[in-house]
C-alpha positions in Angstrom: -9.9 12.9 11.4 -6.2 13.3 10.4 -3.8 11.2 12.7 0.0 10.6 11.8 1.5 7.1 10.8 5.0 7.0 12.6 4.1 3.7 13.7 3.7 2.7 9.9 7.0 4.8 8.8 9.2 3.1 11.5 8.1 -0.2 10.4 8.8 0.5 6.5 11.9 1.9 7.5 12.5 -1.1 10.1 13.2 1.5 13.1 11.9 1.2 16.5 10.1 3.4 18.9 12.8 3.5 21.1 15.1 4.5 17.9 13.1 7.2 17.4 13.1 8.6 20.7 16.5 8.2 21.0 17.2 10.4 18.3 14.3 12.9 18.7 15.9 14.4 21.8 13.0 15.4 22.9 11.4 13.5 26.4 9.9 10.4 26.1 6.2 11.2 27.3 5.7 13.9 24.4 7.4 11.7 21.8 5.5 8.5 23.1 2.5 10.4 22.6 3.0 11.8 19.0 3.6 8.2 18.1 0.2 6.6 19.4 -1.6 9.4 18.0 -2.5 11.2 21.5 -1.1 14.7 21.1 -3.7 17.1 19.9 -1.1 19.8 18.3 2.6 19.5 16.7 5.3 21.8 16.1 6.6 22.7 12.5 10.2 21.8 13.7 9.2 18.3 15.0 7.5 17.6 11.5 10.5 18.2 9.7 12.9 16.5 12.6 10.5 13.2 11.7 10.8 13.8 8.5 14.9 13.7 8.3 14.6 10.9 10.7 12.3 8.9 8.5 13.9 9.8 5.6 10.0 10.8 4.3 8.6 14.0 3.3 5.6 15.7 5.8 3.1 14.1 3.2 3.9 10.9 3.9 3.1 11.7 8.0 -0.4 12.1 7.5 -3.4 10.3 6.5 -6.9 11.3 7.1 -9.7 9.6 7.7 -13.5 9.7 7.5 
């Protein structure tokens, strides 16, 4: 299973959910859900909109596990 670690980036990066909504611009349910690992699909353009966010690279999104 592949999930993304936005919760584990914002705390690195000592950001909050509510930071990262903020500055998504995006609404809050779809955002919410990408960050708890419920969303099932996600766009090219949001990966890269984390990613200058985060300051990260789309690598550093992912983990997968068995």
């Amino acid at each position: 299973m592949v999930y993304l670690r936005v919760n584990e980036l914002l705390k690195e990066k000592n950001k909050s959910k509510y930071w990262l909504i903020k500055n998504m611009e995006g609404s809050y349910q779809a955002i919410s859900r990408l960050i708890n690992n419920e969303t099932i699909a996600i766009h090219f353009d949001t990966i890269d909109k984390i990613c200058d966010l985060l300051d990260c690279e789309p690598g550093d999104l992912f983990k997968k596990t068995n």
